[in-house]
VOTORLO-543683 format. One line per 2 residues: number of its first residue (from 1); their letters; for each residue x, y, z of C-alpha. Coordinates in nm, 4 decimals, padded with zeros to 6 digits. Example, Ala and Ser with C-alpha at 12.3 -4.5 7.8 and 13.67 -1.06 7.14 Angstrom:
2
1	AS	01.2300,-00.4500,00.7800 ~ 01.3670,-00.1060,00.7140
! end
This chain:
171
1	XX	15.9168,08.1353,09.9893 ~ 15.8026,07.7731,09.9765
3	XX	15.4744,07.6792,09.7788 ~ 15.2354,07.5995,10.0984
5	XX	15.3012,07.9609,10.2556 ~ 15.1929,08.1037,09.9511
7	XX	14.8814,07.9448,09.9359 ~ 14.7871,07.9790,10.2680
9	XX	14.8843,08.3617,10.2211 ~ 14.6572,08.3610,09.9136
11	XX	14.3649,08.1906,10.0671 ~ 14.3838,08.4254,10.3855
13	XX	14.3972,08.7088,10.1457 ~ 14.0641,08.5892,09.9834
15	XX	13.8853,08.5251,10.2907 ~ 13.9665,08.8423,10.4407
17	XX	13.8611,09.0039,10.0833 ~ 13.5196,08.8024,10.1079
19	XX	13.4966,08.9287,10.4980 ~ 13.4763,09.2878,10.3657
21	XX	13.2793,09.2162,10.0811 ~ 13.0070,09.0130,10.3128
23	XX	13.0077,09.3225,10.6154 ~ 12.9312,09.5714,10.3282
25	XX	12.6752,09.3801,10.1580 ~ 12.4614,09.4427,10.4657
27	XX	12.5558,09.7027,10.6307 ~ 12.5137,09.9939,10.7008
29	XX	12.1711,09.9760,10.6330 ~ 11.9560,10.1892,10.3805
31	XX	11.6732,10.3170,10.4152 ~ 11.5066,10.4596,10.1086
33	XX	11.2348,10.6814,10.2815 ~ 11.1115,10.6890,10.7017
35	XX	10.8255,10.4812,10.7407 ~ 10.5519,10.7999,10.7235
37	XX	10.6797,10.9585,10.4355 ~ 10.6274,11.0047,10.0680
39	XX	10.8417,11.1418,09.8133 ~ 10.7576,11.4485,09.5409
41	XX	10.9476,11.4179,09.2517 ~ 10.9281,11.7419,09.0667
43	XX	11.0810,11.6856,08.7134 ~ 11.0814,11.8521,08.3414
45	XX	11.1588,12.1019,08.0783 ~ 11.0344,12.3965,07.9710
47	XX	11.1190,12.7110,07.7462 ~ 10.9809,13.0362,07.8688
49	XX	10.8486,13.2725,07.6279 ~ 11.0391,13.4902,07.4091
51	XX	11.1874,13.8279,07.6086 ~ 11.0440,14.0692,07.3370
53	XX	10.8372,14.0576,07.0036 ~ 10.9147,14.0423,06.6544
55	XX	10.9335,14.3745,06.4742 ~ 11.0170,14.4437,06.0829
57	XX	11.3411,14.5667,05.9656 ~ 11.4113,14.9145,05.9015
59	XX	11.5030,14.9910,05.5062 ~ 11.8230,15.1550,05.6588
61	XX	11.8920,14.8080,05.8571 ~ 11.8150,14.6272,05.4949
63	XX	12.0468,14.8396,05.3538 ~ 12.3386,14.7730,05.6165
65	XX	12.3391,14.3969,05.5408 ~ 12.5019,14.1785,05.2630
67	XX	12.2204,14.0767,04.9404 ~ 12.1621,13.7233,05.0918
69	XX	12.0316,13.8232,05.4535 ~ 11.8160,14.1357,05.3268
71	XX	11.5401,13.8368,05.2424 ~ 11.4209,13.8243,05.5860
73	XX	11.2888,14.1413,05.6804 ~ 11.1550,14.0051,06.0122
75	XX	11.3831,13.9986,06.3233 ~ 11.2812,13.8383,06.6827
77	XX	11.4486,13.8110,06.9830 ~ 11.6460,13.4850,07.0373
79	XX	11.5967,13.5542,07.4597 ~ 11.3715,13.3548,07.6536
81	XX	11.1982,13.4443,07.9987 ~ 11.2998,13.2920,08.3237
83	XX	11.1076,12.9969,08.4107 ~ 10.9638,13.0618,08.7888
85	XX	10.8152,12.7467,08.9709 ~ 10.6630,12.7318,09.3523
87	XX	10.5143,12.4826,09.4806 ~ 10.2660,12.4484,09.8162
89	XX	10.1418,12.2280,10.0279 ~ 09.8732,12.3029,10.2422
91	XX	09.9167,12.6904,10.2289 ~ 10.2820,12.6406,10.2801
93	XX	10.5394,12.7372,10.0121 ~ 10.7015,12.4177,09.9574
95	XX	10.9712,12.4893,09.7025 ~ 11.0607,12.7977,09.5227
97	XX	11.2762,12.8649,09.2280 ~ 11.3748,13.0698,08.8896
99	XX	11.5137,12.8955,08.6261 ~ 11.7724,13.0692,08.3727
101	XX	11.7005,12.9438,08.0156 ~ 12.0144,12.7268,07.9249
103	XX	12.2385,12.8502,07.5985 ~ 12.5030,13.1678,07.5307
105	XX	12.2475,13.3859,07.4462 ~ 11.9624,13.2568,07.7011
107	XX	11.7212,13.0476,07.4219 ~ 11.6827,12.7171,07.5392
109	XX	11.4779,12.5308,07.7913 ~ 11.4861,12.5660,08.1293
111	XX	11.5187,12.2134,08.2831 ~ 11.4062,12.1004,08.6864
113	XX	11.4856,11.8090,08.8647 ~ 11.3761,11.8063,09.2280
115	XX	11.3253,11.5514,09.4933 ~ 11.1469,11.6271,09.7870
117	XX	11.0519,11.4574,10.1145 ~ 10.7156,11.5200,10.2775
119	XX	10.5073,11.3427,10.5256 ~ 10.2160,11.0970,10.4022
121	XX	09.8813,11.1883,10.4047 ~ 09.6410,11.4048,10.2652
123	XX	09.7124,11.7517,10.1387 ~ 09.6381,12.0271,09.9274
125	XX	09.9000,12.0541,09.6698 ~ 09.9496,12.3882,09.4468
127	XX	10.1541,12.3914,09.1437 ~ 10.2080,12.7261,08.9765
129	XX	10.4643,12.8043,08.6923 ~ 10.5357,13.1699,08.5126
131	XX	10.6790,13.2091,08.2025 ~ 10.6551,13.5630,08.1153
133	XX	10.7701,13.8623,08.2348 ~ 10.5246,13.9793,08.4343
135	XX	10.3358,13.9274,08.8232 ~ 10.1037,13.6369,08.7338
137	XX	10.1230,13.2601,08.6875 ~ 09.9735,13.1365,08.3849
139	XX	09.9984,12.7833,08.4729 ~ 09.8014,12.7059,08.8168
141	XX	09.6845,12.3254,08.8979 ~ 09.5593,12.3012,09.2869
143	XX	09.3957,11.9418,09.3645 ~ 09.3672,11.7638,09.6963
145	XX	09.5849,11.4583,09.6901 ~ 09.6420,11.1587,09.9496
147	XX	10.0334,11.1251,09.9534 ~ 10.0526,10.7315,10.0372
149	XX	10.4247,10.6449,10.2907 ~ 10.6807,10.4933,10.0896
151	XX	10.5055,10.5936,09.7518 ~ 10.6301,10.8416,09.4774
153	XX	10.4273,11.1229,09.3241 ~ 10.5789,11.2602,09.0074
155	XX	10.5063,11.6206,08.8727 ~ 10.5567,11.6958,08.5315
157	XX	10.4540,11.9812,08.3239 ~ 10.3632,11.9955,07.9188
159	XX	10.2303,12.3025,07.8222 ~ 10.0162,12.1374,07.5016
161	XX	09.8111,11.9399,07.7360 ~ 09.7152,12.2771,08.0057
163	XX	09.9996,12.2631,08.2180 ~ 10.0915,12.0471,08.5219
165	XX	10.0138,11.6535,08.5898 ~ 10.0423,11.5185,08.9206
167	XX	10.0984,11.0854,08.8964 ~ 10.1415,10.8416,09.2250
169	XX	10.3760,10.5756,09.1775 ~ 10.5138,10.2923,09.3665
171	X	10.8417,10.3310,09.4721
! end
């Protein structure tokens, strides 16, 4: 094949590669979030409490064990609860779920990542997390916020500081 069809063929090729590139650059077009709504990023780790409590060995269990373990006379369960989370907004139950420790034998954290759409304005926002077996929540934060369109409100949870914090950001 002579040398001019070639580089014609080559310079076609580019342009149409520079078409496709160009069409996709700008379309289709994204939109991150509709004009009235706000985002609710939900997002963090917790371990539940432990499943049972910690109880002394037995002399018979003592006995049953090689020299070097009988030291440690106290035994507690590895098992953590199930992490439960809801949250509402304005009376309405938002998002609900129970979280499985992670690890073989159930002891690590239980870990959320959530992203969820609402419209903007003003609500009443709940936050309630369990950690126990049991009925009751023993974390509970409920605070009127003003959820602003296009904006991001982050909830994260550390137990050492009382529980849930609710934080706007932009987006």
């Amino acid at each position: 094949m002579p040398k001019p069809l070639q580089y014609m063929g080559q310079v076609l090729f580019y342009l149409l590669f520079v078409v496709v590139i160009g069409f996709f650059s700008t379309s289709p077009t994204y939109t991150h979030l509709p004009p009235d709504e706000t985002l609710i990023k939900l997002s963090f780790s917790h371990a539940g409490q432990h499943v049972g409590a910690c109880r002394e060995r037995t002399p018979e269990e003592l006995a049953k064990l090689p020299q070097y373990q009988r030291k440690v006379t106290t035994v507690c369960p590895r098992e953590r609860s199930d992490v439960v989370v809801e949250l509402e907004l304005d009376g309405k139950k938002l998002y609900h779920v129970v979280m499985k420790p992670a690890g073989f034998s159930r002891s690590g954290n239980s870990n959320i990542y959530r992203r969820i759409p609402v419209k903007a304005g003003k609500h009443t926002l709940k936050a309630r997390l369990k950690d126990h077996d049991g009925d009751d929540y023993n974390y509970v934060r409920d605070e009127t916020v003003n959820l602003v369109a296009g904006r991001i409100m982050v909830i994260e949870f550390k137990a050492e500081t009382g529980g849930f914090i609710f934080k706007n950001h932009a987006s």
